[in-house]
Residue, then its C-alpha position, 0 to 999 in steps of 0.5 A: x272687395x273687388x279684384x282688378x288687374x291694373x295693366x294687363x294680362x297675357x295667358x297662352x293656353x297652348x291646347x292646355x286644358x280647360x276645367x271647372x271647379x265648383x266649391x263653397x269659398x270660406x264663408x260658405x257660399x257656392x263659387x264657380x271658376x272657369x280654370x284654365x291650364x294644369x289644375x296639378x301645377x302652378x301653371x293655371x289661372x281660375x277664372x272667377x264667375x260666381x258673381x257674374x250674371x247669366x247674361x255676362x256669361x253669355x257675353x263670354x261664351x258669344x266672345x269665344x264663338x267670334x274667336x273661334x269663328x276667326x280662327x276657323x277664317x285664318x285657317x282657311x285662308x292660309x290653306x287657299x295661300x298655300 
C-alpha cells in the first residue's frame, strides 16, 4: 500500500524542532523518519523515508539548500530596504 495525499498539505514548522526516529515497523524491517515538531505532542508530523532511494533523499536535502539559499536572499533584501 502506497500512502497519498489527495489535496495538499500545510505544516508551519515555526523554529519547532527537527529529529529522526529509526525503528523496525511491525514486520520487522528497519524504517527511517524525518520527524518534524514536538516528538511529546500531537503536534508533529513524520516523514517516511525508508523506502526512499539515496538519490531521492538528496533531491530532498538540494531542495532545503534552494530554501534556505532564498530565504538568506529575502533577508538581505529586506535589510538593504530598511
Amino acid at each position: 500500500m502506497t500512502a497519498r495525499i489527495i489535496g495538499g498539505l500545510l505544516y508551519d514548522l515555526d523554529d519547532g524542532p527537527v529529529g529522526t526516529d529509526f525503528g523496525r515497523g511491525f514486520d520487522g524491517r528497519p524504517e527511517q523518519r524525518l520527524v518534524l515538531g514536538d516528538e511529546q505532542g500531537s503536534d508533529k508530523l513524520s516523514i517516511s523515508l525508508t523506502t526512499t532511494s539515496l538519490a531521492g533523499i538528496d533531491d530532498l536535502i538540494e531542495a532545503l539548500h534552494r530554501i534556505r539559499d532564498i530565504k538568506t536572499q529575502q533577508r538581505r533584501l529586506s535589510e538593504v530596504a530598511a
